[in-house]
C-alpha positions in Angstrom: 110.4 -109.7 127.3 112.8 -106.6 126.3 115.7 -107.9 128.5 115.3 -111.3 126.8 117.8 -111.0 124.2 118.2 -114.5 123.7 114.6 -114.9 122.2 114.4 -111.2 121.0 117.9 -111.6 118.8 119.2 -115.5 119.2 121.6 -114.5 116.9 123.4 -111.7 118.4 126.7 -112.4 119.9 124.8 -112.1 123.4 123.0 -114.6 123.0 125.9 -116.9 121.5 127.7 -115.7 124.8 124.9 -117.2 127.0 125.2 -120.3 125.2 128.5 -120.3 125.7 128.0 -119.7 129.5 125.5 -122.8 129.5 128.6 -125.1 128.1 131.1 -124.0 130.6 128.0 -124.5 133.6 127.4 -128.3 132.2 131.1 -128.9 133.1 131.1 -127.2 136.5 130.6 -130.5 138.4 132.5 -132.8 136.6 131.0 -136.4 136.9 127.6 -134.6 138.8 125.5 -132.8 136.9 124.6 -129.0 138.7 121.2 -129.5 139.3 120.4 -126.2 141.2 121.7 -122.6 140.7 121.7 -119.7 142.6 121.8 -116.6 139.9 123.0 -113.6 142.4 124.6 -110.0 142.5 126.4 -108.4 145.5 124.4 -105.4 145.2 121.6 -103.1 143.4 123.7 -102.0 140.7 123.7 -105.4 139.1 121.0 -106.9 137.1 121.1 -111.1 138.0 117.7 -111.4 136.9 118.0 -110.4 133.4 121.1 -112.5 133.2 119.3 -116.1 135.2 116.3 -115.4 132.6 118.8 -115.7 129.8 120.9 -118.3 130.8 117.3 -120.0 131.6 116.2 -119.6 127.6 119.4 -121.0 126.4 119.5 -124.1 128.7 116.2 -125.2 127.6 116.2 -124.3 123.9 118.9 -127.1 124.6 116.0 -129.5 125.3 117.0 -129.3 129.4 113.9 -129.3 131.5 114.6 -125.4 133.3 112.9 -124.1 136.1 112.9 -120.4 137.2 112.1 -120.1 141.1 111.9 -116.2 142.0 112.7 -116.2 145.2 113.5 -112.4 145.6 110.4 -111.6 147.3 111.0 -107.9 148.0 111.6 -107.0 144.3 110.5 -109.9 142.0 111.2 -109.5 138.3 110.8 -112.9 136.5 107.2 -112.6 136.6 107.9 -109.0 134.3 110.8 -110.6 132.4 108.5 -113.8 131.1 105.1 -111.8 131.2 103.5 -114.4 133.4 101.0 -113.6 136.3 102.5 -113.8 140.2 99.2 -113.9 142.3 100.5 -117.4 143.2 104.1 -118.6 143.4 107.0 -119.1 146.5 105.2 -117.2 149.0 101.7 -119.2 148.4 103.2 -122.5 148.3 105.2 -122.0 151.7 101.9 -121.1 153.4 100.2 -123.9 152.4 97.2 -121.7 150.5 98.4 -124.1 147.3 100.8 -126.8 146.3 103.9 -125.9 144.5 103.6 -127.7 141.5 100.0 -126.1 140.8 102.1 -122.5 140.4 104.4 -123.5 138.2 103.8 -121.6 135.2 104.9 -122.1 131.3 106.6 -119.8 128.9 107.0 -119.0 125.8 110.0 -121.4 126.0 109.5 -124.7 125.6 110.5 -126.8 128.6 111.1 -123.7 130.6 108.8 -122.8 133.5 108.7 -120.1 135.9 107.2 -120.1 139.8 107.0 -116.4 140.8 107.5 -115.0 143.8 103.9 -114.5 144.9 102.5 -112.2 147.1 105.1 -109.9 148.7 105.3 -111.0 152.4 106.6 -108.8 155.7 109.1 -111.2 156.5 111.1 -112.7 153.2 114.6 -113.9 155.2 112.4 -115.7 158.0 109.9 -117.4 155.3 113.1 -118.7 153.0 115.2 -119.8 155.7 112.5 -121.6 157.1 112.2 -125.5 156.4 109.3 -125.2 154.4 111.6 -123.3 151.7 114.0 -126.4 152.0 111.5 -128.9 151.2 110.1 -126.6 148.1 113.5 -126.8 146.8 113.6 -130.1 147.1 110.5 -130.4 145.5 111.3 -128.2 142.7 114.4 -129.6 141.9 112.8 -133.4 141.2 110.5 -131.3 138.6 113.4 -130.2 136.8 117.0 -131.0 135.2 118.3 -127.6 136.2 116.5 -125.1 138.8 117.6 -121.4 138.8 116.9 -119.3 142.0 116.3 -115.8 141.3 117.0 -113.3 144.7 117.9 -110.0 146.1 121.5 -108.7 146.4 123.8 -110.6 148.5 125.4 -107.3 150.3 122.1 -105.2 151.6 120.0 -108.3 152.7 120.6 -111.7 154.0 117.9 -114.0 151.5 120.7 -114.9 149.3 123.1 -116.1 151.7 120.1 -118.1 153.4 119.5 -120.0 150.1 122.7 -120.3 148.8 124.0 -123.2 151.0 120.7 -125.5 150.0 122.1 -125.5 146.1 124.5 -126.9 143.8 126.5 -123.6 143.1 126.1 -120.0 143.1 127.0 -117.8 139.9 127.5 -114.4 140.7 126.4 -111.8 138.0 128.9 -108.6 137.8 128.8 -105.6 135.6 132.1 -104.0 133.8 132.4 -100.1 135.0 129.9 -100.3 137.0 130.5 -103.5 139.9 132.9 -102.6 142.7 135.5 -105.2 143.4 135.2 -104.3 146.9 131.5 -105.4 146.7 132.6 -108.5 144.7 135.1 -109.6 147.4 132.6 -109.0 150.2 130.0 -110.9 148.7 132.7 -113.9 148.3 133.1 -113.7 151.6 129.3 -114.2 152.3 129.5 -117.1 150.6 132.3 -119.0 152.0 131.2 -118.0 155.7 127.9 -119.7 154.9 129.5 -123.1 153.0 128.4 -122.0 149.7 130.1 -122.6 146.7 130.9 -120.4 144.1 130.4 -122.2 140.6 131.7 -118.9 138.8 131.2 -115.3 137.7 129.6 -113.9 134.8 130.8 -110.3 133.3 128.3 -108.5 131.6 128.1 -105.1 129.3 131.8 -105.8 129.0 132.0 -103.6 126.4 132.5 -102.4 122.5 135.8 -105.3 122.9 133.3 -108.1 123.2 130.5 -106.8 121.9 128.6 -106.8 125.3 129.3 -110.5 125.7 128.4 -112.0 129.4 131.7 -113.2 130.1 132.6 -116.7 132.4 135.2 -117.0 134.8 135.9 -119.7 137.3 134.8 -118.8 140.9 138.2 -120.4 142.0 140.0 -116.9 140.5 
């Protein structure tokens, strides 16, 4: 649980900046609450995971019921990040080898649990775009006050933008010196091709100026 700084140091100004990011999410929807998240990057040289495990901590330390679906089944990472088992999870619920609910696994986090990818498959954009990923997201969401959806970069493969029109929002994870703003803008345009909407981005390892703070901005910038 290195990367989970919100348990590791709660009171670092990190973790106070995840909190913070939790605040500005409850009023995303303003009169709806945002029920289901997808936590994404545009590409490999941003860490979305680390970030969605974070905000997951915070939201239910708040005494939210949180649910972490890892849906990036080409290089799952929640599994690591929580130090829970994947031999069952997305993958063996959408084949029918085992209901959905009896993968969902607990943490270390009270009323915060994980499903984990499962078993790698061949074909991850055909399995989550098919309609048995719809009706697990349906399912999951009734399990939980907020979901989180964990998956690959939106800019070298298409699972994100596949998943991202079934949710609430989308919060798109960029890194300071390191994210391009040409990838950004492309993977803004993936988005709003597929009718998904852009709740906001977060800004991390900004730097010695905020002390590494994740950093929020409205996705309407």
């Amino acid at each position: 649980m290195s990367s989970l700084v919100t348990l590791t140091e709660p009171r670092s100004a990190t973790a106070e900046a995840y909190r913070a990011l939790r605040t500005n999410l409850a009023f995303a929807r303003p009169g709806e609450p945002l029920r289901s998240l997808l936590v994404a990057a545009p590409s490999v040289h941003e860490d979305a995971s680390s970030a969605l495990a974070n905000l997951a901590v915070v939201t239910a330390q708040a005494g939210s019921r949180v649910l972490v679906v890892d849906a990036d089944l080409r290089r799952p990472s929640q599994h690591v990040l929580f130090g829970v088992d994947h031999a069952r999870g997305v993958t063996t619920a959408l084949v029918g080898e085992v209901d959905v609910e009896d993968c969902l696994q607990v943490t270390a986090v009270e009323g915060l649990r994980v499903l984990t990818s499962g078993p790698l498959p061949p074909n991850p954009a055909e399995l989550l775009g098919g309609r048995g990923m719809t009706a697990l997201l349906e399912r999951v969401t009734s399990l939980a006050d907020l979901v989180l959806l964990d998956a690959p970069p939106l800019l070298p493969v298409t699972d994100g933008a596949v998943l991202a029109p079934r949710l609430d929002g989308v919060l798109l994870v960029l890194v300071a010196g390191r994210s391009r703003r040409d990838h950004a803008a492309r993977a803004r345009a993936v988005l709003d091709n597929v009718g998904a909407r852009l709740i906001g981005v977060v800004l991390t390892d900004a730097g010695a100026a905020t002390a590494g703070y994740p950093t929020y901005g409205s996705g309407g910038a």
